[in-house]
C-alpha positions as a Markdown table, in Angstrom:
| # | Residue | x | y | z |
|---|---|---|---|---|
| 1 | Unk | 0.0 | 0.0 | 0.0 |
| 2 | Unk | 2.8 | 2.4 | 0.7 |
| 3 | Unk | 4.6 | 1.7 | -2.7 |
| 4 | Unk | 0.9 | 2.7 | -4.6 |
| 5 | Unk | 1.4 | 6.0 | -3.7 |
| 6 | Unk | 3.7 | 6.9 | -6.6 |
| 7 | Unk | 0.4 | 6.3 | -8.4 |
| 8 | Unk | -2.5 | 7.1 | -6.0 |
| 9 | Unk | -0.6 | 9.8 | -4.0 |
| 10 | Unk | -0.8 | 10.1 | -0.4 |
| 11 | Unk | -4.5 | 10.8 | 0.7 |
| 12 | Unk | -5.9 | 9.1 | -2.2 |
| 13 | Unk | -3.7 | 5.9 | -1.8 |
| 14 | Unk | -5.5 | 5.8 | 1.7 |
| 15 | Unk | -8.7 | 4.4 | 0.1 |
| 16 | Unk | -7.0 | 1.6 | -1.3 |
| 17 | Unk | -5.1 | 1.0 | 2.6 |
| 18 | Unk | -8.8 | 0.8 | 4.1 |
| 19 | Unk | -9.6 | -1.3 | 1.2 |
| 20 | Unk | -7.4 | -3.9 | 1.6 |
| 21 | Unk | -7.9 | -3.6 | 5.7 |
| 22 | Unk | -11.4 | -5.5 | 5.0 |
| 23 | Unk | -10.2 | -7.9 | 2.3 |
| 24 | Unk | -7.5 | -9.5 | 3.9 |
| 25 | Unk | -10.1 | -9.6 | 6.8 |
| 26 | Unk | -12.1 | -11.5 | 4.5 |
| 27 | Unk | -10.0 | -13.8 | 3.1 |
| 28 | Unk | -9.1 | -14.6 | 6.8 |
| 29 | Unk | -12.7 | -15.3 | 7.3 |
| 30 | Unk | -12.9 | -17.6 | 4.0 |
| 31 | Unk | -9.6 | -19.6 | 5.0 |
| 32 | Unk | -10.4 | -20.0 | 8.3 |
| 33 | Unk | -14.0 | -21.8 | 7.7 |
| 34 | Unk | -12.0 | -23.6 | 5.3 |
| 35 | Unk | -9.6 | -25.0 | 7.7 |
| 36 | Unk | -12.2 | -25.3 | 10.5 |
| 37 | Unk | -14.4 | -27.7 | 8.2 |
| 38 | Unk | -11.4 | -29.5 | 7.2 |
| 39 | Unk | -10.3 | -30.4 | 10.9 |
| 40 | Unk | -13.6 | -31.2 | 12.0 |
| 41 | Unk | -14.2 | -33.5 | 9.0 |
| 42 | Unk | -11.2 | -35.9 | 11.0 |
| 43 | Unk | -13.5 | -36.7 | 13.9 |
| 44 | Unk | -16.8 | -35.2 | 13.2 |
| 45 | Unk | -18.1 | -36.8 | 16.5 |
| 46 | Unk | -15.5 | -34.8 | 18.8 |
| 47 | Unk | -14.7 | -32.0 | 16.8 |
| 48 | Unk | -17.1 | -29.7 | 15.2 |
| 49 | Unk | -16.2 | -26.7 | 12.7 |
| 50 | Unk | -16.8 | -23.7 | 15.1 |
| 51 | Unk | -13.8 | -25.6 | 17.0 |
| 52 | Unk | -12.1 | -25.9 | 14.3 |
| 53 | Unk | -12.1 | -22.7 | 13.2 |
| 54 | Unk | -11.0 | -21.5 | 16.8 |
| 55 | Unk | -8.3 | -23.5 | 16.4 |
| 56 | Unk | -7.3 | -22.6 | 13.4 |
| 57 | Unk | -7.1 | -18.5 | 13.9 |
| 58 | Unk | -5.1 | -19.1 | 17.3 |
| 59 | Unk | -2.4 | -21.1 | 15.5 |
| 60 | Unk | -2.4 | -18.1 | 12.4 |
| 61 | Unk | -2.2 | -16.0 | 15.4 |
| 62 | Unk | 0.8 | -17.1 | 16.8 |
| 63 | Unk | 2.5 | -17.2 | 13.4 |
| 64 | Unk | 2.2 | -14.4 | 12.8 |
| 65 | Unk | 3.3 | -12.9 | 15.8 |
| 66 | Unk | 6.2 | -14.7 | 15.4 |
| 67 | Unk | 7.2 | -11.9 | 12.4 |
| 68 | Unk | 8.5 | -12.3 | 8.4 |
| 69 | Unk | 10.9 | -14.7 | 8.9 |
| 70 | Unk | 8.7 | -17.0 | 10.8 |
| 71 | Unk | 5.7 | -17.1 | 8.4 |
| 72 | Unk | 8.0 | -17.0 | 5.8 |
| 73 | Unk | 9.6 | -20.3 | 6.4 |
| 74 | Unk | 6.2 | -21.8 | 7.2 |
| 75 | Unk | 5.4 | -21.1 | 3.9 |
| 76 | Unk | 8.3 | -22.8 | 2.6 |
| 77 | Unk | 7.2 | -25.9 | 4.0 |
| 78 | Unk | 3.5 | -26.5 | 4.4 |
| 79 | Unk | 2.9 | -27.0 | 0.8 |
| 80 | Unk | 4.8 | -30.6 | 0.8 |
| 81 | Unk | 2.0 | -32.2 | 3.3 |
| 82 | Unk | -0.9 | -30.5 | 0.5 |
| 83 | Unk | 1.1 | -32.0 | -2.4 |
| 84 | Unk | 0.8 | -35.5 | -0.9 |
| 85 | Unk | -2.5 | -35.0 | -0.4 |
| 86 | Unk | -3.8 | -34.3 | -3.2 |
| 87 | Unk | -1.7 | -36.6 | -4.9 |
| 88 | Unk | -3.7 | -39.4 | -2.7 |
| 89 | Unk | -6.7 | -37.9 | -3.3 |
| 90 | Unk | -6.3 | -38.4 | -7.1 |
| 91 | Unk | -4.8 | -41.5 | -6.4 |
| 92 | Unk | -7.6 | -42.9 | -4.4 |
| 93 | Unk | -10.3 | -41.0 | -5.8 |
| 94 | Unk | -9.6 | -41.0 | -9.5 |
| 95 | Unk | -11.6 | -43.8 | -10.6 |
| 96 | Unk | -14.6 | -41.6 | -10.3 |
| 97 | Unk | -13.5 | -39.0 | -12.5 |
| 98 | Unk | -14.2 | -40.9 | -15.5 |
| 99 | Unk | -16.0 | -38.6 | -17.8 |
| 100 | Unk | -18.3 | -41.7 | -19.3 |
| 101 | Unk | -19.8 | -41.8 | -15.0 |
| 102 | Unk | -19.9 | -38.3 | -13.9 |
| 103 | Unk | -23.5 | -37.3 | -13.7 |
| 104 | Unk | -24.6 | -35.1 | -16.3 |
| 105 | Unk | -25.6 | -31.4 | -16.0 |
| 106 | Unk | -27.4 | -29.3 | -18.3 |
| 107 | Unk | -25.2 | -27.0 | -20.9 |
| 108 | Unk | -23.9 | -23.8 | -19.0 |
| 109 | Unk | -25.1 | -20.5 | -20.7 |
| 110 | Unk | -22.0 | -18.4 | -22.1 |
| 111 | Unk | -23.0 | -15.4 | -19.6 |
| 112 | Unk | -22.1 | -18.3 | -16.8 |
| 113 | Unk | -19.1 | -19.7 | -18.0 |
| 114 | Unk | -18.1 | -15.9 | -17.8 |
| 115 | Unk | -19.0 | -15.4 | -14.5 |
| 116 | Unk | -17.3 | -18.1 | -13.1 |
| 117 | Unk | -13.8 | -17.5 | -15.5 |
| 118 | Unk | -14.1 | -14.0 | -13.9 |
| 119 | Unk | -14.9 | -15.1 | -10.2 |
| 120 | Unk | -11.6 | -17.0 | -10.5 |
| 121 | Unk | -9.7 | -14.7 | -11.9 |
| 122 | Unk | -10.8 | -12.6 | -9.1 |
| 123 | Unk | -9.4 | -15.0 | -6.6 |
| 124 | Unk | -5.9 | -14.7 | -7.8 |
| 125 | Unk | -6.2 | -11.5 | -9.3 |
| 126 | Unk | -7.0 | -10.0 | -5.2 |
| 127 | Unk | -3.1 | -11.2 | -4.3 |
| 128 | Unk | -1.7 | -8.1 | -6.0 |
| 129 | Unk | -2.6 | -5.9 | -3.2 |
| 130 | Unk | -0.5 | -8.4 | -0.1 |
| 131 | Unk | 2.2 | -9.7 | -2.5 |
| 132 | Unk | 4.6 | -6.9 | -2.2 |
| 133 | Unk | 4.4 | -7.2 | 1.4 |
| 134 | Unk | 6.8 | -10.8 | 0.7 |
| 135 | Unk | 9.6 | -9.2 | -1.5 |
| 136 | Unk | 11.0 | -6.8 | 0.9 |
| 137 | Unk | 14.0 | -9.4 | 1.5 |
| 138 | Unk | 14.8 | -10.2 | -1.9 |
| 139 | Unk | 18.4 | -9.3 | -2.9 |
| 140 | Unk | 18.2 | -6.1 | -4.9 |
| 141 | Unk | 20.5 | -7.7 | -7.6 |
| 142 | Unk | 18.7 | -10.4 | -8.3 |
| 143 | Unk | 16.4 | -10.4 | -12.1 |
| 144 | Unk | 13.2 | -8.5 | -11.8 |
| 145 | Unk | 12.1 | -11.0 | -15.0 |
| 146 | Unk | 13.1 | -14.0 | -12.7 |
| 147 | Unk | 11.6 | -12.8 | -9.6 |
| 148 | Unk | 8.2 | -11.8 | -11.8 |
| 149 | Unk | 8.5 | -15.7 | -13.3 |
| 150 | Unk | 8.6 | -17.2 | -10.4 |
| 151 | Unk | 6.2 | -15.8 | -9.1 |
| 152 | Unk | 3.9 | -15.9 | -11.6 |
| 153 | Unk | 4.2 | -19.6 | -11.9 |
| 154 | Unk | 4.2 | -20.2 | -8.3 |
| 155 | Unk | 0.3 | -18.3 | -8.6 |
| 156 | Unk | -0.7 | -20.1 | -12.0 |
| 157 | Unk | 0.4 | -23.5 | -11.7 |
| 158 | Unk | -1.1 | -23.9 | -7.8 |
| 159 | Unk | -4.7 | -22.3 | -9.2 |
| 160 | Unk | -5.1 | -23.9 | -12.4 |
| 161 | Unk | -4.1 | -27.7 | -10.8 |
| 162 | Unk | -6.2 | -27.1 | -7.3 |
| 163 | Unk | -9.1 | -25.4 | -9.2 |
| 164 | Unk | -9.4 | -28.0 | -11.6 |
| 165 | Unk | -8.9 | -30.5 | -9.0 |
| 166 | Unk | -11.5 | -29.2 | -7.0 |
| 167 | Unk | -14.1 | -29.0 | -9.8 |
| 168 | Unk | -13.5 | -32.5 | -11.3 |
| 169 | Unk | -14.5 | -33.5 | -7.5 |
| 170 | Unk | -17.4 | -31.3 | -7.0 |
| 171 | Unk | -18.9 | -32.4 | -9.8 |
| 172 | Unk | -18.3 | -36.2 | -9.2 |
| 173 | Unk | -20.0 | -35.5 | -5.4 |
| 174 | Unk | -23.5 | -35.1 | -6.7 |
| 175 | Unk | -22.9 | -38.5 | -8.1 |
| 176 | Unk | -21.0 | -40.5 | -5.2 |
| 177 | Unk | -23.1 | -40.8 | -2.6 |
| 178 | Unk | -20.7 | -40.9 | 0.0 |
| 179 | Unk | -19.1 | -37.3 | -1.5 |
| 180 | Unk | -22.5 | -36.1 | -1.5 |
| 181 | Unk | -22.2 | -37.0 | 2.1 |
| 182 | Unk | -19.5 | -35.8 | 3.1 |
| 183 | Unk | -20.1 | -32.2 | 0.9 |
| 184 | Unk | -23.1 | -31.5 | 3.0 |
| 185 | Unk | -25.1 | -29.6 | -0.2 |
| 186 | Unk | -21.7 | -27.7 | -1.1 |
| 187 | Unk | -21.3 | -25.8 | 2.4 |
| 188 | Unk | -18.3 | -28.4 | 4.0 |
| 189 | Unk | -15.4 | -28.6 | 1.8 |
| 190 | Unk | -13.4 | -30.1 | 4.7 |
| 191 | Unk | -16.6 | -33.2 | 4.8 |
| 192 | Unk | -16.0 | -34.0 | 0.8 |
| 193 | Unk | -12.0 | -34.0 | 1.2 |
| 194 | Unk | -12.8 | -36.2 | 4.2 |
| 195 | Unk | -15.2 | -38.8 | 1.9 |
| 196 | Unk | -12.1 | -38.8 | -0.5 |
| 197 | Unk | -9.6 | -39.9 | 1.6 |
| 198 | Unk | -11.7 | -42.2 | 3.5 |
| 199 | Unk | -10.3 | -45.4 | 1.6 |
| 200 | Unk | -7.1 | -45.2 | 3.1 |
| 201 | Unk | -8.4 | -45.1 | 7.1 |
| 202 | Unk | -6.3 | -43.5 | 9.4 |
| 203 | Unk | -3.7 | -41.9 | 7.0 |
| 204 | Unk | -6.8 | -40.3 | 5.2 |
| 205 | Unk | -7.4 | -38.3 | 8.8 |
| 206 | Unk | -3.3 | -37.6 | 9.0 |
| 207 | Unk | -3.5 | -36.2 | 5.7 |
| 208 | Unk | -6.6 | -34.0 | 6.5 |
| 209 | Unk | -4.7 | -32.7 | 9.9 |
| 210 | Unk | -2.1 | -31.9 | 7.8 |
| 211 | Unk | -4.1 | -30.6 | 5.2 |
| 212 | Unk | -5.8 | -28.1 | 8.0 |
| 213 | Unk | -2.9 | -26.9 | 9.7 |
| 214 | Unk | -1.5 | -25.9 | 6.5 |
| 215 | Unk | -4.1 | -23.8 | 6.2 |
| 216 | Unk | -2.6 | -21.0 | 8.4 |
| 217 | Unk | 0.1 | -20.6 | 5.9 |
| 218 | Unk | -2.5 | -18.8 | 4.1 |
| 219 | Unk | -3.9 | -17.5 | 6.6 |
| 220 | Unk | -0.7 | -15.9 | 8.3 |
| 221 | Unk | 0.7 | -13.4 | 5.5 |
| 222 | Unk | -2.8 | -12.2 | 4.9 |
| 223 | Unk | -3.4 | -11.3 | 8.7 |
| 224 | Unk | 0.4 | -10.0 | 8.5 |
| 225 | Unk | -0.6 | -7.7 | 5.8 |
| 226 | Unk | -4.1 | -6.9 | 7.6 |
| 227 | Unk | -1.9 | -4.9 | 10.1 |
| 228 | Unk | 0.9 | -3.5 | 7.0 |
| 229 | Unk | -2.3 | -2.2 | 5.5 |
| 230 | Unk | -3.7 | -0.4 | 8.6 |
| 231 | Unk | -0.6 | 0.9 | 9.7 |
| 232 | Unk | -0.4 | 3.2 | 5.8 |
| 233 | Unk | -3.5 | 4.3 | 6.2 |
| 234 | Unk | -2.2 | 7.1 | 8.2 |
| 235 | Unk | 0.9 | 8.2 | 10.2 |
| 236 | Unk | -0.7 | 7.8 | 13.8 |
| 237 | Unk | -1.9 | 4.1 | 13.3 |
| 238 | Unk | 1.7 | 3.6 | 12.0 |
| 239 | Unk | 2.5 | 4.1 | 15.4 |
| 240 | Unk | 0.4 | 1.6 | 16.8 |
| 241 | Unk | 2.2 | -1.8 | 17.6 |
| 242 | Unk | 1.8 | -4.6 | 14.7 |
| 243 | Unk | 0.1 | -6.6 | 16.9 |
| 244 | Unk | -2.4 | -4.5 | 18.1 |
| 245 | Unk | -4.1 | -4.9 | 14.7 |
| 246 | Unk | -3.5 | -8.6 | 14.8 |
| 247 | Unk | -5.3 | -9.0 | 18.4 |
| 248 | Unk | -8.0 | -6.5 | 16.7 |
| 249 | Unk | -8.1 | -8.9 | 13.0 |
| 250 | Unk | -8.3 | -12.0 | 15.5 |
| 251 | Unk | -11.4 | -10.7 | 17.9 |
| 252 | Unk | -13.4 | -10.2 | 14.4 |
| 253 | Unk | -12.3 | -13.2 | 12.7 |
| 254 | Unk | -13.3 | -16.0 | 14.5 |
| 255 | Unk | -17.0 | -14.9 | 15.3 |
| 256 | Unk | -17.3 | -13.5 | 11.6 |
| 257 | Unk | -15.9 | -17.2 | 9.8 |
| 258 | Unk | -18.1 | -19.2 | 12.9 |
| 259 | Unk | -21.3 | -17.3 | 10.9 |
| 260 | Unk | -20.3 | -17.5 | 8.0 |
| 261 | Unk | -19.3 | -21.7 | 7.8 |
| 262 | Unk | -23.2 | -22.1 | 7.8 |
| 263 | Unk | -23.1 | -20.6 | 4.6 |
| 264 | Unk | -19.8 | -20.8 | 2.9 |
| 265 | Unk | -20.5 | -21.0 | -0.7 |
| 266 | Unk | -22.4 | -17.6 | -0.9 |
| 267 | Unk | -20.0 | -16.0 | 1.7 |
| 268 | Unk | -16.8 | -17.4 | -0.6 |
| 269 | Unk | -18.8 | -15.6 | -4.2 |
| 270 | Unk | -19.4 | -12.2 | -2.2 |
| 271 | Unk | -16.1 | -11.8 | -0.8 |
| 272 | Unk | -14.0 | -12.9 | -3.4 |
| 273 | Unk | -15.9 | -11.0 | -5.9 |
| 274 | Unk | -16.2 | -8.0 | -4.5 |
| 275 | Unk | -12.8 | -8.2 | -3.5 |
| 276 | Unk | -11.6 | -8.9 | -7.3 |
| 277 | Unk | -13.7 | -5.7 | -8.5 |
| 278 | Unk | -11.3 | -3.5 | -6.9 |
| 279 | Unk | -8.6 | -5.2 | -6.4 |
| 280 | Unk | -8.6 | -5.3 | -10.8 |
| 281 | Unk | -9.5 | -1.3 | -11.0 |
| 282 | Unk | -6.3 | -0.9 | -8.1 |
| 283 | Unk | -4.1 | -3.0 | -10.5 |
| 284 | Unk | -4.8 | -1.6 | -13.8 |
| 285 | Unk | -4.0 | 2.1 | -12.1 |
| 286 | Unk | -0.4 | 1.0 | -10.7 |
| 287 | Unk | 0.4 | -1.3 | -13.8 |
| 288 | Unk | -0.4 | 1.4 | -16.0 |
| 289 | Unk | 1.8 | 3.8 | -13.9 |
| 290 | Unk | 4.8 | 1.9 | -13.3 |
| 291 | Unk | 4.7 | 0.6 | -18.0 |
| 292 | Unk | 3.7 | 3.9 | -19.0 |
| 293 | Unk | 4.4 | 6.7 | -17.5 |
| 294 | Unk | 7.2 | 5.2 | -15.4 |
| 295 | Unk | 8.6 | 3.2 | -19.0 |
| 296 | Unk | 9.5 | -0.2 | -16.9 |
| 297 | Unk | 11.8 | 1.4 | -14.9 |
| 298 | Unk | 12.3 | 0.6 | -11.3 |
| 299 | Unk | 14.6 | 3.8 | -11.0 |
| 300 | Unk | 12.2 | 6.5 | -11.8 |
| 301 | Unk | 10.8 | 6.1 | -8.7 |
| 302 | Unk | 12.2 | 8.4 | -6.2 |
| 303 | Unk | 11.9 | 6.1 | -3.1 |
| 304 | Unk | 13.3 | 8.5 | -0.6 |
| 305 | Unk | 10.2 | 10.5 | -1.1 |
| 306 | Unk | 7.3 | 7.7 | -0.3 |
| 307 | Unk | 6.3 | 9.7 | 2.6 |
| 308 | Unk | 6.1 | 13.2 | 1.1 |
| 309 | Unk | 3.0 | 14.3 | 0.4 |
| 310 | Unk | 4.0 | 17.5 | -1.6 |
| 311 | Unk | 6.7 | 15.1 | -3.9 |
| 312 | Unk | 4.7 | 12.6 | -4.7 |
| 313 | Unk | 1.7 | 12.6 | -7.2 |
| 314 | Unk | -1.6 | 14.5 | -6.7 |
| 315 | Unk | -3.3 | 11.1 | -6.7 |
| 316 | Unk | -6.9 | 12.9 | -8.4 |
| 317 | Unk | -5.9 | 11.2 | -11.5 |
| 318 | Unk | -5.8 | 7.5 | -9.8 |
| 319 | Unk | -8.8 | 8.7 | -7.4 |
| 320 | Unk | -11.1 | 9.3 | -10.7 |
| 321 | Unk | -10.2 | 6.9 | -12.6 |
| 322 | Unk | -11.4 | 3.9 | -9.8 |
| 323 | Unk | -14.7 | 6.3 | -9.4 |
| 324 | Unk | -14.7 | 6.2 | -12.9 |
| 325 | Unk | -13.9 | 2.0 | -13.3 |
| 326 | Unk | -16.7 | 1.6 | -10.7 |
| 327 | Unk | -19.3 | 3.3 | -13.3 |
| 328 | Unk | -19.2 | 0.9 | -15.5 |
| 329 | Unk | -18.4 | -2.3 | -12.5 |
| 330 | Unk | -21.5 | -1.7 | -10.6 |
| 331 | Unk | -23.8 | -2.0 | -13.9 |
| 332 | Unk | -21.7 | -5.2 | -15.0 |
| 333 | Unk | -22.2 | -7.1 | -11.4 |
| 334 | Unk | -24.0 | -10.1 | -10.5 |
| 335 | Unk | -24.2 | -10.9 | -7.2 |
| 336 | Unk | -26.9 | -12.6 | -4.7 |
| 337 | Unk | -27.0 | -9.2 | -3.4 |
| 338 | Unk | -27.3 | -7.1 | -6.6 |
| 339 | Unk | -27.8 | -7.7 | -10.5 |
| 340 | Unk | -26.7 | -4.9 | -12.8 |
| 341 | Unk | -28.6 | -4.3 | -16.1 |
| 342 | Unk | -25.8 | -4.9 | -18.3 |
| 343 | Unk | -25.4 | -8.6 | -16.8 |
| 344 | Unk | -28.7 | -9.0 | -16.5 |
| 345 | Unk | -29.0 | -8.1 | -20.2 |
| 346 | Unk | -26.9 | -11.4 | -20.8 |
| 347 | Unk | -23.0 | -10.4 | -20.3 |
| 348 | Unk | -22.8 | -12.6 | -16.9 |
| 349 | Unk | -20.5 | -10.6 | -14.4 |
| 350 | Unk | -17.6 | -9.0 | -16.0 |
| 351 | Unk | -16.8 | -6.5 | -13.7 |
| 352 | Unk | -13.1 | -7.4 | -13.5 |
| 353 | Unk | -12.9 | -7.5 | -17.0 |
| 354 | Unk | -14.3 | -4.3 | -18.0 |
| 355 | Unk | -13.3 | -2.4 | -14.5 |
| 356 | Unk | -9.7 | -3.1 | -15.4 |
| 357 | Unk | -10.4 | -2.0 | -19.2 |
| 358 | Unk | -12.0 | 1.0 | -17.5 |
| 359 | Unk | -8.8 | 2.1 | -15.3 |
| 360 | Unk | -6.4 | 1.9 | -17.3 |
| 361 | Unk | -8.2 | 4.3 | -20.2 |
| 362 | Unk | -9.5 | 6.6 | -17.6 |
| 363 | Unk | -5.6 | 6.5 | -16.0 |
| 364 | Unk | -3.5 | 7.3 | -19.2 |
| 365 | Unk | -5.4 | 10.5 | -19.5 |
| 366 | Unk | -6.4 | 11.9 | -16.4 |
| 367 | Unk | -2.4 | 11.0 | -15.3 |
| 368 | Unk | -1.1 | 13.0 | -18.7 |
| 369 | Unk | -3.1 | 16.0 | -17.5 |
| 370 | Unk | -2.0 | 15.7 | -14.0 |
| 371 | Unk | 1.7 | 15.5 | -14.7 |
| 372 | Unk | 1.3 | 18.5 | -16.9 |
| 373 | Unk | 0.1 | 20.8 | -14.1 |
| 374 | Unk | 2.1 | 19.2 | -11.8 |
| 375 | Unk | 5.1 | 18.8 | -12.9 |
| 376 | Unk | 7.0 | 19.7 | -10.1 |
| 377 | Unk | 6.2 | 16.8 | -8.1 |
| 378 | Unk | 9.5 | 14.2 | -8.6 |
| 379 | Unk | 8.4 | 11.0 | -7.0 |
């Protein structure tokens, strides 16, 4: 959030701080539920998901408190335990994912098959605005192209194998009655990975503990970044101790993700939806910025100046151009909570599609007119 303000300035870049404040709150809640269900699904008779989920947001609590380095090399080594599992999962589960014996559903209409390409572009698309807060230790010589590969591959090759993964079983559940079980009509994600594994016995529940207390890895950065975010919102809550906001993020979380397990599917499509609609309009802004008007160049940013308001840009051009992205969003959307008449018309939600379109055209103007009458501004 602090680096956006060679873009957004420093009062406007506040929006996207208090922004990103609620969204990493809500991912919490989503990977938190998640996890819950998941440990609960080992021993469904002694464990329900409202302990899970307690358990769950204490142990992200603690690693986070434990500061960069700590989360850091947690995520370095939780993935292994997923890898196996899934691995088992495929390996145990497979023979149901023949195409000829998966139950058959009526044609999706184009408008849905872009809503749902958008809703998951949306869920990867919503890491731009934490993912900075994990490069601060990089060397400085290393390969901006490498680092920018790497990451980009760790993002794409984890989503496209675990969202395909996870639709070829959703859709065999309807038709497994044990899945269908264990999936609890699409609200216990944690039940159906459970009726998977359940084959192998007692590894199946070592691989679902494992499976759950990876899920902190996830759920650490983001809660890491929930107190980044709040502390640039403004200099006095940048004096406020990191783990005041943690302590704050935790006392919401856990009553916030308890509701919302009961209803998980619609509370994963709101948040991550709304989260990917300005999360695409924040990206196209600061892309646009750093390919145009900064031409790709790393040292045309004047970082000795990122907290000096009167050196770094205006920020009207960034602040009316996501106004602006949102004109055309809201008409676009289609949510439980609110159609617009353009996706009602047919289109199927493409607000992050046309809200980035949107942003970026608004941006490369109003930006050339705010460089030329304010040109003395360096940063």
């Amino acid at each position: 959030m602090v680096q956006c303000r060679f873009a957004w300035g420093y009062p406007a870049a506040i929006i996207p701080s208090i922004l990103n404040v609620f969204s990493m709150q809500g991912f919490l809640i989503l990977n938190c539920i998640v996890g819950g269900q998941t440990l609960a699904a080992v021993s469904p008779d002694r464990l329900n998901a409202t302990l899970g989920i307690v358990i769950i947001g204490v142990i992200s609590m603690a690693v986070t408190f434990c500061g960069y380095r700590v989360v850091h090399l947690y995520e370095s080594i939780t993935w292994f335990p997923n890898a196996v599992t899934f691995i088992v999962m495929l390996g145990v589960g497979g023979k149901h994912l023949n195409p000829a014996t998966m139950p058959t559903f009526p044609t999706p209409t184009p408008s849905a098959v872009i809503s749902f390409a958008c809703f998951l572009a949306s869920s990867v698309i919503s890491w731009c605005t934490m993912t900075p807060d994990y490069g601060v230790y990089h060397n400085v010589k290393a390969s901006t192209f490498r680092i920018f590969i790497y990451t980009y591959l760790g993002f794409f090759c984890a989503s496209v194998s675990l969202h395909m993964l996870g639709a070829a079983f959703a859709i065999t559940a309807s038709g497994v009655p044990s899945y269908a079980a264990g999936f609890d009509n699409g609200n216990d994600i944690g039940g159906l990975a459970a009726a998977i594994l359940e084959p192998v016995g007692g590894f199946g529940k070592f691989l679902l503990v494992l499976m759950a207390l990876s899920v902190p890895a996830a759920c650490a950065p983001t809660m890491y970044t929930f107190g980044m975010s709040f502390m640039a919102i403004a200099p006095f809550f940048a004096k406020i101790p990191r783990y005041v906001y943690i302590t704050i993020s935790e006392a919401i979380l856990i009553p916030v993700a308890i509701i919302g397990a009961t209803r998980f599917y619609a509370t994963l499509v709101n948040v991550l939806s709304v989260i990917g609609y300005w999360s695409t309009a924040f990206a196209g802004i600061v892309l646009t910025e750093h390919f145009i008007f900064r031409r790709n160049s790393f040292s045309r940013y004047l970082t000795e100046y990122w907290d000096t308001p009167t050196k770094l840009p205006l920020g009207l051009a960034a602040l009316f151009s996501f106004l602006g992205a949102f004109g055309i969003i809201i008409p676009c959307m289609s949510q439980v909570f609110y159609e617009g008449p353009i996706a009602r018309a047919g289109s199927g939600d493409i607000g992050v599609i046309v809200g980035f379109l949107a942003a970026v055209g608004l941006y490369l103007v109003l930006r050339s007119v705010e460089k030329r009458f304010t040109g003395d501004r360096t940063a």
